[in-house]
N, C-alpha and C positions, 0 to 999 in steps of 0.2 A: 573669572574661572569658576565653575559648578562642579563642585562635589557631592557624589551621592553615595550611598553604604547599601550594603546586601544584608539579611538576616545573619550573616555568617558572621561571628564574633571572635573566630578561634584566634585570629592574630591578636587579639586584645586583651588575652585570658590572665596572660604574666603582670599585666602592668597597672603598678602602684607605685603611691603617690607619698612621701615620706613626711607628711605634715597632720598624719592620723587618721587619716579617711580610710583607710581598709584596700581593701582588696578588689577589681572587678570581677562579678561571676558571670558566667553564661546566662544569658537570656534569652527568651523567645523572641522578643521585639523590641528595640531599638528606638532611645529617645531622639538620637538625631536621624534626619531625612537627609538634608541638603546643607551645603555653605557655598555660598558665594564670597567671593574674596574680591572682587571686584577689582581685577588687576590692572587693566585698564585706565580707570579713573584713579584707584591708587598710587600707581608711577608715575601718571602725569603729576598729579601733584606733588608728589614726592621726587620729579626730576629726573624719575628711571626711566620712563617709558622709553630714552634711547635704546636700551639696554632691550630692555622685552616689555610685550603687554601679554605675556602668558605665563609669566610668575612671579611671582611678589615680592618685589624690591621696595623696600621702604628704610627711611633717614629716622637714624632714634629721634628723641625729642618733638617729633610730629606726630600727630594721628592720623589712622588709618581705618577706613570702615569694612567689618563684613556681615553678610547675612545669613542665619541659622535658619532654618525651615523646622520644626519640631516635630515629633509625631503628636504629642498631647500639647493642649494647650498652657502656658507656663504661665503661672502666677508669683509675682514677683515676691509678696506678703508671707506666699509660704515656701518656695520654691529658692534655692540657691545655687546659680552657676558658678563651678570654680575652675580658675581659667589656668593653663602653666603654660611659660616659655622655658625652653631650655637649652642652651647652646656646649658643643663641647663633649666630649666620652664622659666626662665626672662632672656632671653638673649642681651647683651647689647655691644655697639662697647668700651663704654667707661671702662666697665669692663672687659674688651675684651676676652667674651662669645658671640661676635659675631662679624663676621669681612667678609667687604661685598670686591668682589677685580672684575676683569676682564679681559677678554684676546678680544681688546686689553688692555693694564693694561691704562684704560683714567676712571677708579671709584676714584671719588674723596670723600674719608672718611671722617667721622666726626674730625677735631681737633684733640679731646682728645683719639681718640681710642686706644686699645694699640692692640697685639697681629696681627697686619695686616698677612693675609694669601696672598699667591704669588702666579698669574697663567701663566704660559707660555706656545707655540707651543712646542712641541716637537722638540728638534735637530735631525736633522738628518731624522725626518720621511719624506714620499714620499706627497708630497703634493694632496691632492683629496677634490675638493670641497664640498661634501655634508659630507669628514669627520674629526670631529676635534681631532687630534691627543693634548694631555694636559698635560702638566706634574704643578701639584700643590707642594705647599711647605707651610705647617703651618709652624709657627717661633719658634724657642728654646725652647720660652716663653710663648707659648698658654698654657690654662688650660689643664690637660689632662681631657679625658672619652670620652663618646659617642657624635658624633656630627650629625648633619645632615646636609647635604650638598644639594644644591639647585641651580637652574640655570634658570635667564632669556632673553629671547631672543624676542627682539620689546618690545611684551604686552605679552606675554606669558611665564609662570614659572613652572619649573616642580622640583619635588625630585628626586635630580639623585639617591643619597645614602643615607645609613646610615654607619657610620666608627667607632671605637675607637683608640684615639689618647693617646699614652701613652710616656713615659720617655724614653728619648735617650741615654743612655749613651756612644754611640759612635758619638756625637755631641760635638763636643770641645763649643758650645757657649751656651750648656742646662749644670744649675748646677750641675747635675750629672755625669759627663763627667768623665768618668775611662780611663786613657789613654792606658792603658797596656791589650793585648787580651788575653793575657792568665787568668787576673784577671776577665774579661768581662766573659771569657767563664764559670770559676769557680759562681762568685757572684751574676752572672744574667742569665746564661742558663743551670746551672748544676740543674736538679730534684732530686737529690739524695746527702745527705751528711751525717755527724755525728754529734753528740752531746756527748759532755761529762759530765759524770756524777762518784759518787761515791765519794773517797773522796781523799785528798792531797797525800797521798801516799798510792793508790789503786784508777787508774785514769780507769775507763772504760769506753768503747764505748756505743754511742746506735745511731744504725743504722737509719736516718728517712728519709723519703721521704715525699718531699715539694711538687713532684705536679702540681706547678704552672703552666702547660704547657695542662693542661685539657679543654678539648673545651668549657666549661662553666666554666673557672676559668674565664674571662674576666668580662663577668655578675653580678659574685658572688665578684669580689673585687670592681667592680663600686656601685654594691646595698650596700657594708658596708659603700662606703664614702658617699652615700645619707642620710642613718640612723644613721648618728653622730650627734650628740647634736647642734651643730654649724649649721647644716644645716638645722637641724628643725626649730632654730630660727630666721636666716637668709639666706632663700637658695641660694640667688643672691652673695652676698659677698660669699656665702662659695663655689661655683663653682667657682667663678671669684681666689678665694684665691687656686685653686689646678693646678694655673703654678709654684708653690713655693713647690720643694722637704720638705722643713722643715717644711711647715705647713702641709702639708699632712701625714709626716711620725709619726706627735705629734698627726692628726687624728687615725690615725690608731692603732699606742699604745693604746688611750683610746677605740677605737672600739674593741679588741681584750678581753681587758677584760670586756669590761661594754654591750658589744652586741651581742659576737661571744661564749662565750666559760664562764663558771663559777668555779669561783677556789673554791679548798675544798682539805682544810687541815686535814682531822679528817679522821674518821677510816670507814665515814659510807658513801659508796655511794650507797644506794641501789634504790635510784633514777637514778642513770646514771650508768655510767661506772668510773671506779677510774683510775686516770691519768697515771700510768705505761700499761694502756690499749693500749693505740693510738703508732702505729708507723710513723705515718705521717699524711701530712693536710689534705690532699685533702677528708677525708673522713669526718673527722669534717667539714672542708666549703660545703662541701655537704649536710652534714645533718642540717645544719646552712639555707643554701638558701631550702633545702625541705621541714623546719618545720615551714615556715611562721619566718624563721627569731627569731625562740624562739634559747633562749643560750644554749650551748651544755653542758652535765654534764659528767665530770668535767678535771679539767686542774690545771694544777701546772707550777714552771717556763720554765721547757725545752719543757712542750705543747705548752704554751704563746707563745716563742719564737720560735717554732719552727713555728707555727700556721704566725705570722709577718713576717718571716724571707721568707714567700710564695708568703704573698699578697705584700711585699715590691718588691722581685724580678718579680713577673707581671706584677705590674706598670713598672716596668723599673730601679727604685733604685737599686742598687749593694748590695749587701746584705752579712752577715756572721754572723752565730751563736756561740757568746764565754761564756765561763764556767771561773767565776772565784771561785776557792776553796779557803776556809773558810773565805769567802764574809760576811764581817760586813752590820747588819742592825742598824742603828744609829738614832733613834727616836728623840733624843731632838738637836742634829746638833752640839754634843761638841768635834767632834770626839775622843772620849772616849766609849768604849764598858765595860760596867760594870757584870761581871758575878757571879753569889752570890751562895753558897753553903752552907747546913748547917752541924751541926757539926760531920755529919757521911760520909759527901761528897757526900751527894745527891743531887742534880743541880735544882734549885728553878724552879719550872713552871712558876711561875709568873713574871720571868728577862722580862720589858720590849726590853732590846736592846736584840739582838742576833749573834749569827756567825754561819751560814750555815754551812754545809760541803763543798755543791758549789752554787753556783747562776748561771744562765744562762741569755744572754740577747742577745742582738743584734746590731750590728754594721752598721751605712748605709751610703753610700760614698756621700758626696753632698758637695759644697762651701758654706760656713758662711758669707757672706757679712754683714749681720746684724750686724756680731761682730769685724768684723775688714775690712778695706781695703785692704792691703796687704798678702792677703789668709794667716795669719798665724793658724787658726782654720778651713783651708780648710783638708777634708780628712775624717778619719772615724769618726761616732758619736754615741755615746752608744744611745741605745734606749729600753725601759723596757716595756715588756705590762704586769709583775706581777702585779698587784693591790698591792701596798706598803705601799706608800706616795702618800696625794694629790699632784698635781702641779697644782697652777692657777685655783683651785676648782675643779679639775678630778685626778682620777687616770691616771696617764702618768705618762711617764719618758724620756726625753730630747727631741730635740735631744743633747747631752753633747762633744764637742770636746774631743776627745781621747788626744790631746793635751795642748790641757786648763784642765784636771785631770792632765797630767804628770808635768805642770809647777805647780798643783795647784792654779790656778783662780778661788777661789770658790765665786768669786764675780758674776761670766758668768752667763746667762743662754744656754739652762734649764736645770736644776738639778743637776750641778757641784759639790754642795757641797756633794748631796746625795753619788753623783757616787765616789766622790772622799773616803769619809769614807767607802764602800764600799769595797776598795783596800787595803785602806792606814790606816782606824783607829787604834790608840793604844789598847792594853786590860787591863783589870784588875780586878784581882778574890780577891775576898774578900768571907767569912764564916762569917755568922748571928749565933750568939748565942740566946739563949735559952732567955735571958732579952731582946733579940730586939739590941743589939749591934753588930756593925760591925768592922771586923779586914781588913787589907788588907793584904794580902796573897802574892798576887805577881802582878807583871803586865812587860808587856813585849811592843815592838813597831816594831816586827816582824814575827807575826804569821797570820796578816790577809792578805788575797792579793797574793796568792799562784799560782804559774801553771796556767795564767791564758792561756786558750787556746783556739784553734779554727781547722779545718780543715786544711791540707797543700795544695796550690795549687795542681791541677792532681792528686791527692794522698790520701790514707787514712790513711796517716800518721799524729800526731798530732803538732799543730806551736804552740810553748809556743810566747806569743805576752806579757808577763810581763813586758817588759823595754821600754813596749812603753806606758803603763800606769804608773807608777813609777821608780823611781832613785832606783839603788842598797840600799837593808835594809843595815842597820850601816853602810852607809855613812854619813859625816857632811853634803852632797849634800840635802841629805833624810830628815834629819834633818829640814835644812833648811824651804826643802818645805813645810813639815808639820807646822811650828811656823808660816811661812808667808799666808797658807792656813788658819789657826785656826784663824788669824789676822781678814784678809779679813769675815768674817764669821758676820753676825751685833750679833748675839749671843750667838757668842763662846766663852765658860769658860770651861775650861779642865785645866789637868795635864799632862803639854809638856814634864816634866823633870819626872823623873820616879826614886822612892825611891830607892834605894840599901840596900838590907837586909845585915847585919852587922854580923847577925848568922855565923856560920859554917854553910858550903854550904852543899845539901845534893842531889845528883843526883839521880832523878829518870827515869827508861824507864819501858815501856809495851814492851817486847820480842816475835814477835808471834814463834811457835813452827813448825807451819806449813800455809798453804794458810787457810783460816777459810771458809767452805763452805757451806750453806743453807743443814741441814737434816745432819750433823752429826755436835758432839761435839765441841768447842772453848776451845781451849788449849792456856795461855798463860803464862808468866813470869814474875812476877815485880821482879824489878832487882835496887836497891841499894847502891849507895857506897856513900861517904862523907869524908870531906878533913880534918874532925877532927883528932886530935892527941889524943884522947880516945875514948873508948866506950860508945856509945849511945841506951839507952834503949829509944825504939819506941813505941808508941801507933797508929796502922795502920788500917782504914777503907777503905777496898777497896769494893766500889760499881759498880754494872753494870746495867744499864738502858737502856732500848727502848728506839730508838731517830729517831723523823724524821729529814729530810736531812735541817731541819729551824733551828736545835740545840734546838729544844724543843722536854722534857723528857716525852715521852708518860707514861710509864708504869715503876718499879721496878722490874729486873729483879733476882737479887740476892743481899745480903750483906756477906761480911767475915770482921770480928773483929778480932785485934790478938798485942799482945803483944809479941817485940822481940829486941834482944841487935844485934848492928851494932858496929863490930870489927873494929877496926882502919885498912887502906889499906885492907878491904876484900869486897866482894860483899856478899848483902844480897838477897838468890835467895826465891821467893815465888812463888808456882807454882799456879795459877789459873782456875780450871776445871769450862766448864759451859755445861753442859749435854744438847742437843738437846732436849728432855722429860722437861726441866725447862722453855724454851726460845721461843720454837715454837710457841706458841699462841700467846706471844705478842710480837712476830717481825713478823708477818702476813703481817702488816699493814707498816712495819717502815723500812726505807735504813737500818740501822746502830745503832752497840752496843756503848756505849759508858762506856769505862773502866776507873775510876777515885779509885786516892787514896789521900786519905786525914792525913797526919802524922805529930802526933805531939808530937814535945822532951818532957820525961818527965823528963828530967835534968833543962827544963824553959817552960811551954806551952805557954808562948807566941810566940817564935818560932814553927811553923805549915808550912806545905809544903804540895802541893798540883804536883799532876803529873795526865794526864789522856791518854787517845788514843781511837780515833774512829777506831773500827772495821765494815767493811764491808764486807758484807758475800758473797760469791760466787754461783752465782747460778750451780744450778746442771745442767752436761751438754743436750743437745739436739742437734740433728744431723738430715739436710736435703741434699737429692739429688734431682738432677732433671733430665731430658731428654738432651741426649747428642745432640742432635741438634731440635732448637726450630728455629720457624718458625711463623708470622705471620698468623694468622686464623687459624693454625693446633695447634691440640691437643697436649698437651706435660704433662708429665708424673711428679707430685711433692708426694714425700716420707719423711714423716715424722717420727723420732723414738722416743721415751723418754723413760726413766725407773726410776721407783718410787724407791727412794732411800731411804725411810723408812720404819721401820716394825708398818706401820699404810696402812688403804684404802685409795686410793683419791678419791673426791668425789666433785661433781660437776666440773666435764672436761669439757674445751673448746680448742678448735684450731682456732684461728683467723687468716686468712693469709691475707696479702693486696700487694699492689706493682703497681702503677700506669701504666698502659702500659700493665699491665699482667690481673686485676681485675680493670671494671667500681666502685665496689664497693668493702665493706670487705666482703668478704667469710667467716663465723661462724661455725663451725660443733662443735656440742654437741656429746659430745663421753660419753662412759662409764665407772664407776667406776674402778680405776684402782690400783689392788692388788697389797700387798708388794712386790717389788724385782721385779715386772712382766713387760715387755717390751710394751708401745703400738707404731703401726705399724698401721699408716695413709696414705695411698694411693690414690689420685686424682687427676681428669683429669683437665685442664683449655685452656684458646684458648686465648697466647696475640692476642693485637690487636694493636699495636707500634712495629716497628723494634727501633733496638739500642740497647743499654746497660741498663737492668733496673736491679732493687732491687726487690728480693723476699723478703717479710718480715712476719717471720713467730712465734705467741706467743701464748703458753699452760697457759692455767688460771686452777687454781681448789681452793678447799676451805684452801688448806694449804699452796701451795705456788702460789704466787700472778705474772702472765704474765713474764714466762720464755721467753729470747727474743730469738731469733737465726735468719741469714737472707745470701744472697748470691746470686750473680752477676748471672744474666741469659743474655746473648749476644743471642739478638733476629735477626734472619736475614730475609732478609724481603719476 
């Protein structure tokens, strides 16, 4: 980039420099000509050039070169340039949002300054009088964002720039500092990855694109960290506090849900869009920065996260999105998950605690000094933008040492103890009678904390990262951490030792028959057996319920009652039908069925046994091609198919296609109602505008089945 100046000085009349140098006057002529800022070669090496090569993105703790053009020629011996960065309304040396330096380096700072910036001659260039070749270097530890840059020479000060200074992670002395490239290139420059969802066993993909590499993503993550709460109240301290990965990354958590995006659990978005809508950020922070900064409607955890998992790797933070399956919600902090049913086996609405199917959140690589000296809490840190739990009087969540949960330290902050029950809480089912009394059923201290996963390096393959959040279930290791976790806890009262029922044991499993798929039937099997030496006549309530993916029971979807005798050494098979015609309407809205059986001896009813299994249903398939050879600016050819898999219309079709590199924006097309069994066949043209490897990401809405996803690699050449 080249900058030039006109004799006209008036914009520079006001400004001065609070380290005693005076005042600028009007002049006739002007010491500087030209700067070059060399954007170009600066972002490549600095790792922006995704971003732009027409403004200047550069990583603290690196250097960056530009060229001055003079009017006269500068003598270094008698002549001294003095340089300022300033970031921020109140920029200050002591808050070091502002850092004044010079070539030659003879600026003598304030004392207290912190974040000094360093200017030097370039090695190596040709030496020319009237040109000063510069290579600048902000420090590890400067604030990130926008700065401005400025330079005086005698009495005369001009604006060379304007820059954004962001997180290095390939700076060993910035706390983000990821030593491994292949991690670098995965957690901070990959735009494409996955998300897992569904449930513990029935783990599926969903393809998202983060985007972050969009020429106004810069903008759009600097305006979120201005409009944080902390900055409204103090904006000097809260620029000055963004050289600190951990306080920025606890901003951002809160920005995501409290400024960007609005979560909603319920059936009704007719205000927005419902969260299985979005396949990626970039179009929510779009419409976030185009509506005046109003919240985007609506988001749930893997949008939250996926939405963080953008603006974290922008900045520069390393970033990865993990899912953990049947993720306990722990409200009162006893780690104890309390599940209440009553006496037909229907799953109380009103359970304060909860178990997911999964939770998603976010992990971000940064050093803990706060918490320890000796990096033992350096490395990844959970970070949560669901709206939950407060912390510290906001919605956030951590940042949490992935290793302070594994030893359980739930004395750490922030929100160790949350993240730790989360993984690791006990459970325990109990049935409310009909007087308001409670029985305890069972409980177990291995069902929450499942698969927890993430993306594989290069891959889209999936990394179970479980053992790095917990010790092996039924270990005494496991044990352990749990009693000395529950300890640490200022409020912890639970039941560490877990009852053993003294009954005859009685095994129960759900069988599925087949894959269970959205638009036809759910076939399954309860299946029986017991280690009794006689027969047991059973009183069996098996219910099936809408469930969203929080383990709260939307709707009842069926009951079956049934009295039967369980032979000694035999299985008792019961076959389960749930007719698509019963179910459809109310899993519209919801992941997952939830199949419970509630049995109890009537040889003793105090003896009762409870068995359940979450079903997730398959969506119906969808199928895209595209143009065999794709090319920047040329048109290329994308074909969509789907076909209605039941003997009903659909109605209200949509096609939303997105893909960063492919689409400035989401492409919507409203299609027509689409007859039983009948095939639809969408054909249209698009023009990327990115070479490389992107993501098509392509999803059908209608009134019956809710944002079928489908998506696939386009190799764009340039």
């Amino acid at each position: 980039m080249l900058l030039s100046w006109s004799n006209d000085y008036r914009n520079y009349n006001d400004l001065g420099w609070s380290c005693g140098y005076g005042r600028v006057n009007n002049h006739h002529y002007s010491a500087f000509r030209e700067v070059d800022l060399h954007c170009q070669t600066n972002n490549n090496k600095h790792h922006t050039s995704e971003i732009s090569v027409k403004q200047l993105i550069v990583r603290r703790g690196q250097p960056f070169n530009i060229t001055l053009k003079m009017a006269k020629p500068f003598n270094p011996d008698s002549d001294q340039l003095i340089m300022k960065a300033e970031t921020g309304k109140y920029p200050s040396e002591k808050q070091g949002t502002m850092s004044l330096f010079g070539v030659p380096d003879k600026v003598e700072c304030s004392f207290s300054a912190k974040a000094v910036w360093k200017a030097e001659f370039q090695k190596n260039s040709v030496p020319e009088p009237t040109i000063l070749a510069l290579t600048i270097t902000p420090p590890a530890d400067t604030p990130i964002g926008e700065y401005k840059l400025s330079a005086q020479l005698r009495a005369e000060e001009k604006e060379l720039a304007k820059l954004s200074v962001l997180f290095n992670p390939w700076c060993s002395d910035d706390w983000v500092f990821l030593p491994n490239e292949e991690e670098r290139e995965e957690y901070v420059m990959n735009e494409h990855g996955i998300i897992y969802t569904g449930a513990d066993h029935c783990i599926s993909k969903r393809f998202w694109d983060f985007g972050q590499f969009e020429e106004d993503m810069v903008q759009i993550c600097l305006k979120i960290l201005d409009l944080n709460v902390k900055h409204k109240r103090d904006p000097a301290d809260d620029v000055s506090a963004r050289c600190n990965p951990i306080y920025v990354s606890r901003v951002i958590s809160n920005m995501i849900n409290n400024g960007i995006l609005e979560g909603n659990w319920s059936n009704d978005y007719r205000y927005g869009k419902p969260p299985t809508h979005w396949s990626g950020s970039y179009a929510i922070l779009k419409q976030w920065y185009a509506s005046l900064c109003s919240r985007v409607k609506y988001g749930q955890c893997w949008v939250f996260a996926g939405v963080m998992c953008s603006v974290m790797r922008l900045l520069g933070i390393p970033c990865r999105v993990v899912t953990n399956f049947q993720s306990a919600h722990d409200t009162n902090q006893n780690l104890i998950i309390d599940n209440y049913y009553d006496e037909y086996g229907i799953k109380d609405k009103a359970t304060r605690d909860s178990i997911w199917n999964f939770h998603v959140w976010v992990e971000g690589w940064m050093r803990r000094p706060d918490l320890a000296d000796d990096g033992r809490y350096d490395g990844w840190q959970v970070l949560d933008a669901t709206p939950q739990e407060k912390s510290e009087g906001m919605y956030c969540c951590g940042p949490a040492p992935v290793k302070a949960i594994l030893n359980g330290d739930t004395h750490l902050k922030y929100d160790v103890p949350f993240v730790f029950a989360e993984v690791n809480a006990d459970r325990v089912n109990w049935q409310i009678r009909r007087d308001g009394s409670k029985i305890k059923i069972s409980s177990d201290t291995r069902t929450v904390g499942r698969y927890i996963s993430t993306k594989c390096l290069g891959s889209d393959q999936r990394l179970d990262i479980t053992d790095t959040y917990k010790h092996r279930e039924g270990t005494a290791h496991e044990r352990n951490v749990f009693n000395n976790a529950l300890d640490r806890l200022e409020n912890g009262s639970g039941e560490s030792t877990l009852r053993r029922n003294e009954a005859p044991q009685l095994t129960i499993q759900f069988k599925q028959e087949s894959t269970p798929v959205n638009g036809q039937d759910v076939n399954l099997k309860l299946v029986l057996n017991s280690d009794s030496s006689a027969a047991r006549k059973l009183f069996i309530n098996i219910n099936v319920q809408a469930m969203r993916y929080t383990g709260k029971p939307v709707a009842n979807i069926q009951n079956q009652v049934i009295e039967k005798e369980l032979l000694p050494g035999k299985d008792l098979i019961i076959p389960i039908h749930v007719p698509y015609s019963t179910y459809n309407k109310r899993m519209v809205h919801c992941e997952s069925m939830n199949f419970s059986a509630l049995i109890t001896d009537l040889q003793n009813e105090d003896n009762i046994y409870l068995g359940s299994k979450c079903v997730v249903l398959k969506d119906p398939p969808m199928t895209i091609r595209v143009s065999d050879e794709v090319r920047v600016k040329q048109e290329m050819t994308v074909e969509v198919a789907f076909t209605n898999p039941v003997n009903e219309i659909l109605r209200n079709c949509t096609l939303t296609l997105s893909g960063t590199g492919l689409f400035k924006w989401e492409e919507i097309a409203r299609l027509p109602d689409l007859m039983p069994n009948k095939t639809l066949l969408v054909k249209l043209n698009i023009v990327p505008y990115k070479s490389g490897k992107k993501t098509l990401l392509v999803d059908f809405d209608c009134a019956s089945f809710r944002d079928i996803k489908t998506s696939c690699i386009v190799h764009v050449k340039p």
